[in-house]
N, C-alpha and C positions, 0 to 999 in steps of 0.2 A: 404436354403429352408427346411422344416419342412416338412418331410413325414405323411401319416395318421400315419403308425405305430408307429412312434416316440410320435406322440400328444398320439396316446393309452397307450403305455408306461407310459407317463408322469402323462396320467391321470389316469390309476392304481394304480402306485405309490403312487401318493398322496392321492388316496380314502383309498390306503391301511393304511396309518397312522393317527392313534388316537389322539383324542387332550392329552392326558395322555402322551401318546409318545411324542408329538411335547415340552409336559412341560419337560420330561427326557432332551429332546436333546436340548432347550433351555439352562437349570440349567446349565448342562455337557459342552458347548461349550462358556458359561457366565464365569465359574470357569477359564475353560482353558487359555482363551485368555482374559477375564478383564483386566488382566495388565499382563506386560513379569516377570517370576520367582524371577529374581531380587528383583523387586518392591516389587511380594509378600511377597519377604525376609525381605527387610527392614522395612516393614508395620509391621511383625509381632516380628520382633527386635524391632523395637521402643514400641510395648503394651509390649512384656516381658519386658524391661527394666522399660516402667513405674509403670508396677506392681510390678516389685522388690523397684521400688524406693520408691512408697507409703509403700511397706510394710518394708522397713525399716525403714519409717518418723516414722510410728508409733511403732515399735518397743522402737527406740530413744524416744519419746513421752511415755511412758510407762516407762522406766527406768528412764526419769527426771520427771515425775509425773507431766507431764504438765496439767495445769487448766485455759484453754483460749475460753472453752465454746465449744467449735468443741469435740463432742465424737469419740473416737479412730475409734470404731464399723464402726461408717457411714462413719468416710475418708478412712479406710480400704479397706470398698468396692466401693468408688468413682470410678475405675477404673474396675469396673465387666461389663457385657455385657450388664446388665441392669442400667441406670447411676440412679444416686440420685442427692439429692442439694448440694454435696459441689463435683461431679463430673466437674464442671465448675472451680472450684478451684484446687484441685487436677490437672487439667491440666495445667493453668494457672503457678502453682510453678515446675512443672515439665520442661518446656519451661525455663524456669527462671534460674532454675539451671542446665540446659545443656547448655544453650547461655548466659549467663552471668557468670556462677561459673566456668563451664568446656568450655568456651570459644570457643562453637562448632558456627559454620556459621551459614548463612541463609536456608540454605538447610536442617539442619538438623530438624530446627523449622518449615517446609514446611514438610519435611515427618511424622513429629510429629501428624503435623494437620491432613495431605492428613488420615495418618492412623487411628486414632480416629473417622474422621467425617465419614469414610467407615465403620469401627464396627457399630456404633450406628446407623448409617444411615440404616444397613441391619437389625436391631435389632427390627424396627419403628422407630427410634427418629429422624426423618427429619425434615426439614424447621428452622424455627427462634426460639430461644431459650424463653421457659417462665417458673418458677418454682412457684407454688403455695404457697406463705410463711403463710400461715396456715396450709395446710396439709403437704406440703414439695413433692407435686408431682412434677415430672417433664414433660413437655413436650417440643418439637424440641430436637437439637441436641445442647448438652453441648459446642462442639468445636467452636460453631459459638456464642457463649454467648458476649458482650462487653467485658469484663475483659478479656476472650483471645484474643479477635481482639485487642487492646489497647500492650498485651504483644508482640502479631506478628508486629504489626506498627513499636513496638520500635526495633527491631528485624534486621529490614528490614531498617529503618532510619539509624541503626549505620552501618548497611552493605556499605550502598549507601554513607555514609559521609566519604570526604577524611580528613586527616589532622589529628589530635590527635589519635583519637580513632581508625581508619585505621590504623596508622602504629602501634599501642600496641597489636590488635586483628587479625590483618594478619596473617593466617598460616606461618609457615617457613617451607624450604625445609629442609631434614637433609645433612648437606655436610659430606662430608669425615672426614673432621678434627672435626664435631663433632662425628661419630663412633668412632675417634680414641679416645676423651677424654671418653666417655660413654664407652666405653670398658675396658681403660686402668683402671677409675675408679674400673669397676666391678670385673677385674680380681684381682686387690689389694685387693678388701673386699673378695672374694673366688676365690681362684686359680685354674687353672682346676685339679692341683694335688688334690683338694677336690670331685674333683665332679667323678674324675675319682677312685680312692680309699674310696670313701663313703662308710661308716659300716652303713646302713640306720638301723640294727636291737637294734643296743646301742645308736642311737643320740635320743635325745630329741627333740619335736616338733616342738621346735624356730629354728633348727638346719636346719632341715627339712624344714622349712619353706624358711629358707635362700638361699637355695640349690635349691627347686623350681625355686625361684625369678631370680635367678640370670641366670641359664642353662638355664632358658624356655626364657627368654629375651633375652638373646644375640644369640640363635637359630634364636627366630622371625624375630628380627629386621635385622640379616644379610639375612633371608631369602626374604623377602618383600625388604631390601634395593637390592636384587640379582635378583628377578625376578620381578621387579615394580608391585607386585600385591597390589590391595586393601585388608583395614582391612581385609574385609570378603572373599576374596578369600583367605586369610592365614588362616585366622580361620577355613577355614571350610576344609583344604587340609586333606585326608585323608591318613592312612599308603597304602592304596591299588593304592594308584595315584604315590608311590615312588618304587623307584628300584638303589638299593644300591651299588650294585656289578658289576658295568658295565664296560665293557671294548673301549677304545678308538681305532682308525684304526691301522694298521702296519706302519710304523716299530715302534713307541713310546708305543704305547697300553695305555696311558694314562686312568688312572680310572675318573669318574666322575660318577654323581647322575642322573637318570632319573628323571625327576618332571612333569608329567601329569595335566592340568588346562583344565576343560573344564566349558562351559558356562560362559564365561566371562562377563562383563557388554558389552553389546551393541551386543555381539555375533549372538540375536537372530535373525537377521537382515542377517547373513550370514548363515544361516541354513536352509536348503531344509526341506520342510514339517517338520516330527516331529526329522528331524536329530541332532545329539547332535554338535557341535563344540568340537574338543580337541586342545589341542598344546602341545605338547613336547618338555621339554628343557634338556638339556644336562649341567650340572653346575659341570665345575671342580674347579681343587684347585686354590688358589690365594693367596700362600704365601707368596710372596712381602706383600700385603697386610690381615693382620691377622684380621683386625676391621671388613672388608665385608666378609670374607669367609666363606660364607657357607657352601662348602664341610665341613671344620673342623668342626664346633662349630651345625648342624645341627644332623650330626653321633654322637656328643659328646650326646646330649641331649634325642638323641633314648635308648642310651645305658644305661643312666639313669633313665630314666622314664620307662624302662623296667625292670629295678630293684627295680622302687618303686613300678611299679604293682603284680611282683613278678611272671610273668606269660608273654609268648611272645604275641605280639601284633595280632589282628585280620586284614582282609584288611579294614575292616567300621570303624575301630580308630581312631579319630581324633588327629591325631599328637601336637595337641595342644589343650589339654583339659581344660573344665574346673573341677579346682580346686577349693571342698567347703572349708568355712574358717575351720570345722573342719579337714583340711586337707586330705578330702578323694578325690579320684580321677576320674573322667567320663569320662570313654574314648569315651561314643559316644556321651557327649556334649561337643559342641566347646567354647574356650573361649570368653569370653561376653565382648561386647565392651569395656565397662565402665574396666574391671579389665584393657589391655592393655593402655587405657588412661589413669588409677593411674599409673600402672608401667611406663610409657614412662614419665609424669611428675615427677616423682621421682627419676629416674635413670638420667634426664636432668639436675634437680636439686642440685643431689649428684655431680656432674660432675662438676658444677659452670658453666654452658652454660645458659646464660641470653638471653633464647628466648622461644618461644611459639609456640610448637609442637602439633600436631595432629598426629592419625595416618596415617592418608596421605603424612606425612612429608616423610617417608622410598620410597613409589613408587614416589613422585616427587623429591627427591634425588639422588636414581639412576638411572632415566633418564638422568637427568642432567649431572650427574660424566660421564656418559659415551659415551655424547655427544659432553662436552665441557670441563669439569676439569679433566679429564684421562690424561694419557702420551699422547705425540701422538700417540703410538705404540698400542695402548689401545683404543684409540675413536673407536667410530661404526659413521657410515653411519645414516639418519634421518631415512632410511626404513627400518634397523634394527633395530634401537630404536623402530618404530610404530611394526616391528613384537614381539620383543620381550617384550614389553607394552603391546600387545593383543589389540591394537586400532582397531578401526574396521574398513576394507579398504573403507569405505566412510568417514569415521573419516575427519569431517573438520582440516584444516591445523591451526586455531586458537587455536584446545583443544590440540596439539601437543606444539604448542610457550608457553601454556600456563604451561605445566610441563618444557617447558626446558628453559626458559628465565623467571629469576626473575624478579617481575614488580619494578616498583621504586615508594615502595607505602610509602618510608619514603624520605622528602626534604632532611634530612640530608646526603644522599647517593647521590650525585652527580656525574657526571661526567663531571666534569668542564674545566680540564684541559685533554680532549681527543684529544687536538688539541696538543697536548706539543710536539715538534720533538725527546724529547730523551726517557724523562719518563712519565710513566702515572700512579701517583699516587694514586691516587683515582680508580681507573678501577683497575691496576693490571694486569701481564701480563696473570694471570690465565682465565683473559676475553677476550682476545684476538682470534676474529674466527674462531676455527681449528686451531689455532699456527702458526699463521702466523706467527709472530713475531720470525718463527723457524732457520733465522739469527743468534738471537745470542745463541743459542744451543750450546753446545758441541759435537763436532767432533764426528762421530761413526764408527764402522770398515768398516760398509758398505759405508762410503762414501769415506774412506780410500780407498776399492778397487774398488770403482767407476771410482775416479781419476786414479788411476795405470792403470786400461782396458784403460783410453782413451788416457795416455801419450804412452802408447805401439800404441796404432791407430797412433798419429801423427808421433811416430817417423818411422814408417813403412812409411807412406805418405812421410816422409821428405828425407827420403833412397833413395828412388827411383825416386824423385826429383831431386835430385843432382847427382844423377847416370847418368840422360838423360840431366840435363842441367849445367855439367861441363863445363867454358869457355877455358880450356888445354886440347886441342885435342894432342890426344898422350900421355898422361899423366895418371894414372889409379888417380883416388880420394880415400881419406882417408875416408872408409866408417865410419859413426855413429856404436856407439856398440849399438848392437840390444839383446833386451832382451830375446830372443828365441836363437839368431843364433849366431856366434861368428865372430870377424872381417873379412871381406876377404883379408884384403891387412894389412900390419902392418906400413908399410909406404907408400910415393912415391915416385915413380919410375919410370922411362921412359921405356913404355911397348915394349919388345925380343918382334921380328918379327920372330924367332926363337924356336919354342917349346921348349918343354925338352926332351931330345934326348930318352930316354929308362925309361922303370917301369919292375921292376923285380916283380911278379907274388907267382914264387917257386925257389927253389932255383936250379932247374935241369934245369930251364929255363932263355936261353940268354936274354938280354935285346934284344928289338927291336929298332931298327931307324926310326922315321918318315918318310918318303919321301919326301924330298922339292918340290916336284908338290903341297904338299897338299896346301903349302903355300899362295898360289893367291888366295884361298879362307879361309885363316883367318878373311877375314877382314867381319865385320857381315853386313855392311849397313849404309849408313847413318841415319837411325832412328833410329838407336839400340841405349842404352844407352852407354855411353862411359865407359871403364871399364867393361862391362858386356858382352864374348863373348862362344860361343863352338867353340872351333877348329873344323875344319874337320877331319875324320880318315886317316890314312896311305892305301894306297893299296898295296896288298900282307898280309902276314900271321900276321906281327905286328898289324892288323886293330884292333881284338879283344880286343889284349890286350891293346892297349890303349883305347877303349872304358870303361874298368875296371878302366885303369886308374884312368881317367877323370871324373869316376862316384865317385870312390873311396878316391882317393889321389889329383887329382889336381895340379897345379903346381904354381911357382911362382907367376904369376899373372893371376891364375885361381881357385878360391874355388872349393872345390870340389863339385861336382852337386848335391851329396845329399843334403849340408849343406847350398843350396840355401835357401834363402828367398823368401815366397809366389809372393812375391810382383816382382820378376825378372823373372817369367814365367807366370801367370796369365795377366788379363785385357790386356793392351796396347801388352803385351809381349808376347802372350801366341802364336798366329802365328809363332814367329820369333822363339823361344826357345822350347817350351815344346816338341814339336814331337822329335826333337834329344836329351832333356834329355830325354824323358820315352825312348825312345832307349835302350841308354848306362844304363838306369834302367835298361831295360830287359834283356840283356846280362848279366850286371852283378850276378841278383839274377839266372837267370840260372845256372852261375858259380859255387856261393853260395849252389844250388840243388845239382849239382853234389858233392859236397865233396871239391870242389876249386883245386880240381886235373886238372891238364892240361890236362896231358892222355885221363882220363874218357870226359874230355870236347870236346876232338879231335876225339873221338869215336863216340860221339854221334854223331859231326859235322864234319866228315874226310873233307868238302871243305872249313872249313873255314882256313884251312892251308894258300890254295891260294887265299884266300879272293874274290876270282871272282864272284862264286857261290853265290845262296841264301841260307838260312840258314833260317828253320822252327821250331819256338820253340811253344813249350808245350803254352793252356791256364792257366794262370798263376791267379788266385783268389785276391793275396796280392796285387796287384798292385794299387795305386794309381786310381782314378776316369779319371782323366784325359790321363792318360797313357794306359787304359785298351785295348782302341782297338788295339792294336798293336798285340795285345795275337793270332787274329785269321790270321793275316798277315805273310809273307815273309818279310824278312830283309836285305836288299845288302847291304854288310858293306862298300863296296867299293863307294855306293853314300851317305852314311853318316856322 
């Protein structure tokens, strides 16, 4: 519900705004939102590009002193804000030779148009195109003339046709193995020994030229193949979006590059009101791999171009300028489409790689490499690919398959024999989903010690198996050597109902005699494992020391209790055994406290003489988990 005051409000407001204002905030929020920044970029990339292109036709036209009736003057300006009569032509051969000569898509010849028909459109020149061939006026808009429609048809027909002309004019992605021949070629024509010792003050221009070509190319293309950006997100990365000197977490500290990207294609979509989008990537070295690594060859390229500037870099620098043909340098123009698609076909070229690249081939590359042709140690996950791609989290799951699976837009590429049980020739095991195929792999340490943790499992399991289901009662069993603990028995032996008579201690101390009473209670139970028992103690003054014993030394067919295995007091065992080993533990390490002195140990405990008494020992920190409560207990050696 709507209050009076609210409608007052409202209608204030509005009486308060002029129509002069209502045209401001119209124009103002037409500009803004017309189309996303993007768009505006490539609209107005495509008029610079066509105005360089006319103005080079005619240039060329001027030095061959061409005489075909078309005067320079008027095709010149076919391309100004206000068109003329051979503006309809001028766009017509510009479409021509980006989709046909430079082998750009259908996309490109749509933004050509979209962009054209919006200048002249805002200009007046709207609706159907008419020129006056007597006066040579013009009216409508040039982009909508026949002779363009006729060149967008054909545009759009060879897009849509499969079979010849599809697989010749199909982008390709760039694989790894082509970085490595484009690389391998460039670093043979200039070493980096060149670029990094460059006297730029004594080289001559050709010299200089070469040394551009070569540093500023193998920067980009590992940069854009490193972070999947598009053309124009490289082109347009500035020195103020990098950070050189960064350090990685403890304990390695490994150094990498920060690289800042913000406003990505489709970003604007995740952006609250007029908020910017960023993403930060972290890119370290990758020296196994020298073709893709950017850490190297991107530092390599700063360090040069900052000595052809001769002056340290600004944050507004475009780290990849453009460079005029007289060799001067713009560090706050970014480089123009059209120069990396010479460089990318020329450097393909040199290389002997017989395919047809675009600049898109770098971000659908290393998607791919690092989705499905990496090591396995190497792949990423699909949701790292989309973050580290800058997909936009509604990004349909088509435009994602559509960078990381090559279409099969040549017959000749079959997968015919995908059914074969052994080999897949044709696919290749490089195609294989995730690696699966990671059978026939070579062995690694880690699965080397995988296997070992788990033969130590079973043979613990197996220990203790035969410990409880010996069928020689009476008989001690020939324990498994255990990988931690050492044999308990060395042979077998028909197990003394008879302890071992005495353990000497110190040497001022007698041996002790067990007691034969203790005897009727050697025996542990019928569930105890066979082979596996505690004696009971002695009563009177030997009790102690044979709990040292016992802990310590052990006897013929007794290991000693330290030197048990988990598996003999724990789970099943752990009622029957552990409270009389942590015992004879505790005893003993008290002994150990005292200096292993009898005396001192008799002082502190005058009744453990007579063994009758109890005997209260200290809380004791080191003891085992299992053994701990005993710490705050009384001890009667005499029921132990």
């Amino acid at each position: 519900m709507v209050t009076r005051s609210s409608k007052a409000k409202k209608a204030g407001a509005t009486d308060a705004v002029t129509l002069s204002q209502l045209n401001d905030i119209c124009k103002e929020n037409v500009a803004k939102y017309e189309s996303t920044d993007n768009t505006r970029k490539a609209y107005e990339g495509s008029i610079n590009h066509g105005r360089d292109f006319i103005k080079a036709l005619v240039a060329r036209r001027k030095k061959d002193k061409v005489k075909d009736g078309i005067p320079n003057k008027q095709l010149g300006a076919a391309f100004n804000d206000i068109p003329n009569q051979y503006s309809a032509y001028a766009l017509q051969i510009f479409i021509v030779q980006k989709c046909f000569t430079k082998e750009c898509s259908k996309s490109t010849a749509d933004i050509i148009y979209s962009a054209w028909v919006r200048l002249w459109t805002k200009a007046g020149y709207a609706g159907n195109y008419h020129v006056d061939e007597s006066t040579g006026k013009v009216s409508g808009c040039p982009a909508k003339a026949p002779n363009v429609r006729e060149v967008l048809k054909a545009v759009k027909t060879r897009a849509a046709k499969k079979g010849q002309s599809w697989d010749r004019h199909h982008t390709e992605a760039m694989a790894i193995e082509d970085m490595q021949q484009i690389m391998g070629w460039s670093e043979k024509t200039c070493p980096h020994s060149m670029l990094d010792n460059a006297n730029l003050k004594v080289a001559d221009d050709e010299a200089i030229k070469v040394l551009d070509k070569h540093s500023l190319m193998r920067a980009f293309a590992t940069t854009a193949f490193t972070l999947f950006t598009r053309n124009f997100e490289t082109c347009n990365l500035r020195y103020g979006d990098l950070k050189l000197d960064c350090s990685g977490p403890a304990p390695h500290h490994h150094p990498y590059i920060e690289v800042k990207i913000s406003e990505r294609k489709g970003w604007q979509r995740a952006a609250s009101g007029d908020g910017v989008v960023e993403q930060a990537y972290e890119v370290y070295g990758q020296p196994k791999h020298p073709e893709i690594d950017m850490f190297m060859h991107l530092p390599r390229w700063l360090h040069y171009l900052e000595q052809r500037l001769g002056c340290p870099f600004e944050p507004d620098d475009c780290i990849f300028p453009y460079i005029a043909p007289n060799g001067v340098v713009h560090t706050k123009q970014p480089i123009s489409y059209d120069s990396i698609q010479d460089l990318l076909q020329e450097f393909a070229s040199e290389a002997q790689i017989p395919k047809t690249f675009t600049t898109h081939c770098f971000r659908r590359g290393g998607a791919q490499y690092r989705f499905m042709y990496a090591a396995p140690e190497d792949r990423w996950a699909l949701s790292t690919v989309q973050w580290w791609g800058g997909w936009a989290v509604g990004e349909g799951v088509d435009t994602l398959l559509h960078y990381l699976v090559n279409s099969l837009h040549s017959y000749k590429n079959t997968c015919r024999d995908a059914l074969h049980p052994r080999e897949h020739t044709s696919i290749g095991k490089q195609q294989i989903f995730m690696g699966s195929n990671a059978l026939k792999n070579p062995i690694s340490q880690e699965d080397i010690l995988d296997l070992k943790a788990c033969f130590n499992e079973k043979i613990e399991q197996l220990t203790a198996t035969l410990a409880t289901a010996h069928p020689f009662a009476g008989w001690t069993p020939v324990a498994m050597a255990h990988p931690h603990h050492p044999s308990p028995y060395h042979n077998m032996e028909p197990r003394s109902n008879t302890p071992p008579s005495s353990i000497s201690l110190s040497d001022n101390h007698p041996p002790s005699t067990i007691s034969s009473s203790a005897e009727s209670q050697n025996n542990p139970g019928p569930d105890s494992p066979l082979g596996v028992y505690i004696p009971n103690l002695p009563h009177g003054s030997a009790g102690w020391t044979e709990a040292i014993r016992q802990w310590e030394v052990g006897s013929k067919d007794l290991l000693a209790l330290r030197d048990w295995p988990p598996a003999w007091f724990t789970g099943s065992m752990k009622k029957k055994f552990v409270s009389k080993r942590g015992q004879r533990q505790l005893i003993a390490q008290e002994y150990d406290r005292l200096g292993r002195d009898e005396n001192t140990f008799l002082e502190s405990y005058p009744k453990a003489r007579k063994g009758q008494a109890r005997m209260a020992l200290p809380k004791n920190e080191t003891l085992a988990p299992e053994c701990r409560f005993f710490n705050e207990h009384t001890i009667e050696l005499a029921q132990l």
